[in-house]
N, C-alpha and C positions, 0 to 999 in steps of 0.2 A: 504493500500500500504506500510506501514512503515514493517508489516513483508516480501512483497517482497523484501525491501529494506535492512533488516537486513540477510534474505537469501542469498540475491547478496553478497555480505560482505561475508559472512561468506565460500561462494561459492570461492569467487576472493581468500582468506585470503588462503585456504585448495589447490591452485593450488601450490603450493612448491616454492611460490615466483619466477615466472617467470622461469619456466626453458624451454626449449623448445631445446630434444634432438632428432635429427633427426632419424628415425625408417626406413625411408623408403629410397628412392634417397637422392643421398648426400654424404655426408663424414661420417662415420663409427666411434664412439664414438665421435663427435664433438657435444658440447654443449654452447646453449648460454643461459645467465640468465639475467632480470633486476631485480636490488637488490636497497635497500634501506638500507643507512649505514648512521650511525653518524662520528662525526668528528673522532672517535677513530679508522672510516671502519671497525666496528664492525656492523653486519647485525640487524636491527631493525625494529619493525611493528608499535611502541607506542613511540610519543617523547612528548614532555612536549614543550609549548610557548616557543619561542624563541631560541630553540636548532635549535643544525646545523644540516642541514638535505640533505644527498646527494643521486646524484642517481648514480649509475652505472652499464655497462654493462659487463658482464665478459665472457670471454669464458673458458670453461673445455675438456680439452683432456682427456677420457677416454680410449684410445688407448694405443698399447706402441711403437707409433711409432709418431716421432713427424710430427706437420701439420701445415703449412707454410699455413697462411690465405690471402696473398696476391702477386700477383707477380709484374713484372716491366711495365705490361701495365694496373691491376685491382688492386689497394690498397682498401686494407677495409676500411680507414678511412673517403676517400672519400664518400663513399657508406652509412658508415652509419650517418655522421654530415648531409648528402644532405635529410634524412628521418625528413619530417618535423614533424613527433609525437616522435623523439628524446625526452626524460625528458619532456615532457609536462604533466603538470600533471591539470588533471580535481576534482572538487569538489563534493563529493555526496551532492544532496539535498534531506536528506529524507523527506520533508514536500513538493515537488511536484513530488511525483508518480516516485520518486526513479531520480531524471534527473542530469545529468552530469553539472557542470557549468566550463565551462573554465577559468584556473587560471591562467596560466604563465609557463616558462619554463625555466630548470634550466642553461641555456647559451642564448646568444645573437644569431640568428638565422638570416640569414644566416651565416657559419663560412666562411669567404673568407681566404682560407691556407697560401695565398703568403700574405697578408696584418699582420698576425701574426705571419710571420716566418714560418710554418710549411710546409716543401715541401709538392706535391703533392705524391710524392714516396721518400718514405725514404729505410731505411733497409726493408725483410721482417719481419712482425710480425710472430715470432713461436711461438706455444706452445709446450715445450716439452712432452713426451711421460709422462702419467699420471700426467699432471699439468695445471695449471689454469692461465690464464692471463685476464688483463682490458684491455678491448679496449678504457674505455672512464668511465670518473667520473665528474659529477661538481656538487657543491653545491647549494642549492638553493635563497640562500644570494649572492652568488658570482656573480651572475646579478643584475646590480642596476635597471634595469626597475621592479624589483620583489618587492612586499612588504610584510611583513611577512606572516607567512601560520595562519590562526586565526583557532581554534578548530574544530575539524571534521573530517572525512572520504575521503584519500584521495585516486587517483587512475592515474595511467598512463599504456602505453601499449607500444608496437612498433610490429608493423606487416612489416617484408622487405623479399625478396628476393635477396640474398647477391652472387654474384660472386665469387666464391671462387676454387683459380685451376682451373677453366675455369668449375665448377660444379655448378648449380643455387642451394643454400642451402636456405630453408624455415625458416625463423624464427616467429613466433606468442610467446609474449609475454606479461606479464602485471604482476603490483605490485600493491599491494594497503597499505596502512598507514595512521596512525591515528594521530594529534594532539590534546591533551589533553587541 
């Protein structure tokens, strides 16, 4: 099972880091990605004990027409903090037949908007025409219920159906990363 297990890996690793651009229904170059970035938000696969290690969700307008992800009645942020596989990230265990172990996640869960200041609707989020914006980054030290990430293989996902312009947009995503 250990080369199922390094196949999986190497499967998750060659998917281009979470990207998931819609082909079909939907919005027309809109792209979303889960990335793994060190403190510097510089994109990384390989970190070494005790680095910072964040996750975040980005979106890419490949268009040249800007696109307005939310309006005054469907905010995306709502949308996407209320998906409980937000930054959760799970453990490969290659020594039982490849099995995921749940670790933690990289914010406090649920995020209540009004109790941290953040309206429920703010501005809209845009992203201009052929440019890229974050919807969301947190680190994974920045939750104190987290204890460090000990060496190994690690993996998270987010699979949502997001409101957007009143257009139901697909996202299926996942990243995997490694502590040395």
């Amino acid at each position: 099972m250990k080369t199922f297990g390094s196949m999986l890996w190497v499967v998750v690793a060659m998917t281009g880091f979470g990207c998931s651009e819609d082909d079909g229904p939907g919005i027309p170059g809109l792209e979303f990605r889960l990335e793994v970035v060190d403190d510097n938000y510089e994109l990384r696969e390989i970190f070494q004990k005790n680095e910072k290690i964040g996750l975040q969700l980005k979106v890419v307008n490949h268009s040249n027409q800007e696109i307005i992800l939310d309006d005054y009645y469907h905010s995306i942020l709502p949308q996407i903090y209320e998906n409980e596989n937000l930054f959760f990230v799970y453990k490969w265990d290659l020594n039982a037949d490849n099995k995921l172990d749940s670790v933690g996640r990289a914010y406090i869960f649920p995020i209540n908007f009004l109790m941290i200041g953040l309206p429920i609707y703010s501005e809209p989020f845009r992203v201009l025409p052929n440019s890229e914006g974050i919807i969301a980054r947190f680190f994974w030290d920045d939750n104190p219920e987290n204890e460090p990430l000990s060496g190994g293989k690690y993996y998270s996902f987010l699979k949502d159906d997001l409101l957007v312009n009143n257009i139901i947009v697909k996202i299926d995503l996942e990243v995997a990363f490694e502590v040395k």
